[in-house]
Structures are given as C-alpha cells and as structure tokens.
N, C-alpha and C positions, 0 to 999 in steps of 0.2 A: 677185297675188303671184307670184313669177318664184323658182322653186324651182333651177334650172341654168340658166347660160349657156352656148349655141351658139354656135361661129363663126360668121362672117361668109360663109365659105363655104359650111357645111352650112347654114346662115339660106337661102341662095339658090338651092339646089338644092331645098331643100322647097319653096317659094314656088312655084319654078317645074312640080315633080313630073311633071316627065318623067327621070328616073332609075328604073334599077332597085334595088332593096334589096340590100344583100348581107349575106349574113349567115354570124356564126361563133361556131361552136358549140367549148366545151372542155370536155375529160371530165379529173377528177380522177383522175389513175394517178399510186402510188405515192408523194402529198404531192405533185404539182408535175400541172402540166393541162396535156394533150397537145388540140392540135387536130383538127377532125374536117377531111379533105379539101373545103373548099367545093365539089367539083366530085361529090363523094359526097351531098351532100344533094341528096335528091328532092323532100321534102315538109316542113313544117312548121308545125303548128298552135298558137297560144297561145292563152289564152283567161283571161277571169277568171270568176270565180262569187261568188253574193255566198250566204254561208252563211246557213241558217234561225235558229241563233242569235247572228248577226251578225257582222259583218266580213265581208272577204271572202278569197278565195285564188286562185291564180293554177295552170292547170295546160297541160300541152303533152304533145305526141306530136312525132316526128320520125320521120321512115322516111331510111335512110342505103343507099346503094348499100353493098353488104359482098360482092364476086365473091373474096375469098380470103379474106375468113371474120376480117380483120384485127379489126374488132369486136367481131365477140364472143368471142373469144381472151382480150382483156383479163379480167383477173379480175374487172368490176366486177359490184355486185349490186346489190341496193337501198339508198338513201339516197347511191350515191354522188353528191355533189355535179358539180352540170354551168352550166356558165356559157352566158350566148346576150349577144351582141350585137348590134347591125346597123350596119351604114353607107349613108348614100344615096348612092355613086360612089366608082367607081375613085378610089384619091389619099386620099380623104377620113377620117379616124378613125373609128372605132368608139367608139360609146358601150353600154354594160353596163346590158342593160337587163331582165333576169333572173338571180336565184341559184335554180336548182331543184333537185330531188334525184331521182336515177331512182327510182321508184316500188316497191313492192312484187313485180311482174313478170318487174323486171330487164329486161337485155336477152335481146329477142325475135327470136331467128335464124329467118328466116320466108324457105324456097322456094319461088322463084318457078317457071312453064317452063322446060324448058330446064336450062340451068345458073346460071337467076336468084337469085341470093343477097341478103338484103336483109339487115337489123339495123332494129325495130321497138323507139323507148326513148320508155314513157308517162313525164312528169315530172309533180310535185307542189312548192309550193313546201314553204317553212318549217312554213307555219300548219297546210297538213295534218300532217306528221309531227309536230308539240306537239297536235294535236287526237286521235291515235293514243295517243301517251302519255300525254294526261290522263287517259285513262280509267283507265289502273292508278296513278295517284298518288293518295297520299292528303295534298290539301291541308288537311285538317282538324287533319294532325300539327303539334305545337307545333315553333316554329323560332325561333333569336332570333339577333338582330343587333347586337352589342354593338363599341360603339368603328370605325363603318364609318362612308367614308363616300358620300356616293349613286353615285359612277359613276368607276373608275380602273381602265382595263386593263392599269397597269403594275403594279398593285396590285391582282389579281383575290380576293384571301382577306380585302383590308378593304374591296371593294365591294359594295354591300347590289345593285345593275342584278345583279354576278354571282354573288351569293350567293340569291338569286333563281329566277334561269337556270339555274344546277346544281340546283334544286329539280326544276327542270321537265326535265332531262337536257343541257341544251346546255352542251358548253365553252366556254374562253375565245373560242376561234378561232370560235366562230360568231354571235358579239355583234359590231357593229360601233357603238360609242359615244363620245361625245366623254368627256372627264373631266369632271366636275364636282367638284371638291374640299370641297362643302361636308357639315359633319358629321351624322351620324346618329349620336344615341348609344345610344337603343337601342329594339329593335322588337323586340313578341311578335308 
C-alpha cells in the first residue's frame, strides 16, 4: 500500500544515497513559523517509542548554535508547536515529516567555553501532550452529541471528530481531517 507519492527526482536520489539530508526546522512565533538558520543546526535526534499501554509516540532533541542568544529571546515555552522536514539535495523539496511540540523544559540556553552559546529544544509529539492531559480528565462525565455529524472542520460545533477533541483539550487547528458528512444523531 503506497501511502504518498515522491517525485521522480527525490525517487533517485534515494535509490542512489549518496546525498546529504537537509533539514529545516520551524518554530511557531506569534501564529506564523519563523525558520531556524540550517547553518545553526548542530545536532539532531528523532526517535520513536512504542508506549507500554500502546501505541506509540514520536520524540526529538535539537541542539541549535545560539552565539547572540536569537533563540532563546523568542518568547517560546512548552507546547510551542515546531515543524521538521528533510530534503535529500540541494534543488529538491522538502517533505514534512514531523508536527512536535517543545516539551515541558522549554528552551535550554546551555553555555558552552568560551563564549559558546547553544539553545537545547527536547520535543514531544501530540500523543505525549493528550497522555499529560488524560490524566486530569474525567472521561467517565456524561457528554452527548445531538444532531452532529462524524467529521466537518468548516462546521467544528456539529462535528462529533471535534466535539470529541475539545473533550480531550485540542482546538480546531490541531485536527487535521477530511469531512465526512455523514449523520450522527445522537451519542451518550
């Protein structure tokens, strides 16, 4: 089963895997996502994990060059949303291949020798932060869904996907679903 289509290009650059990766990182400032300098990233780690009661979640660290402190200036804290891509060559597109959110730590303005300045940002995807907040929900409270129907993001107040999701704390803007139009009329 074939989930996305690659060009024809990036098709032959992997085949052949003598490129380097490139990769770009965007931090959420202010509703719109500012890029990190690709020539400021030092290191970075992704990784998955598969949870003890199931599923699994995705989590990463980056260490960013920061010699005037640009980084961590930004007001961001935790949960700010941060995007990663990669490309295999110069020329070639980027595809989007994590939504994470900086982690509980925040950003970690860490000096080095000298006048070594760095910005340390642990990320967590989605699943951790709803695994955070389940714990104080109480799913056991009655809810009911009357006249919805299963999935319409133009219509988030008659969709039961987002009437749901605001149980569990997520806005509209953090669903990404197609519509389904078909009816639910009603769920305890």
């Amino acid at each position: 089963m074939k989930f996305y289509e690659i060009d024809n290009a990036l098709q032959e650059t992997i085949i052949a895997g003598n490129k380097s990766i490139r990769l770009k990182i965007e931090l959420e400032v202010a509703g719109h996502f500012e890029s990190v300098f690709e020539q400021d990233i030092i290191e970075a780690n992704f990784y998955g994990l598969k949870e003890a009661a199931g599923g699994t979640t995705a989590r990463g660290e980056i260490l960013i060059d920061n010699p005037q402190g640009i980084y961590s200036c930004f007001s961001l804290g935790s949960g700010t949303k941060v995007k990663v891509s990669f490309s295999i060559g110069e020329g070639l597109p980027y595809f989007q291949r994590f939504n994470f959110y900086i982690d509980d730590k925040g950003i970690q303005d860490v000096r080095g020798p000298g006048r070594k300045r760095y910005a340390l940002i642990g990320l967590c995807d989605l699943s951790a932060k709803l695994r955070k907040t389940d714990e104080s929900r109480d799913w056991s409270a009655p809810a009911v869904f009357a006249y919805s129907v299963v999935c319409d993001k133009s219509q988030p107040q008659k969709s039961l996907v987002h009437g749901i999701a605001q149980r569990a704390g997520l806005g509209i803007n953090d669903i990404d679903c197609s519509t389904i139009p078909e009816p639910c009329l009603m769920l305890n």
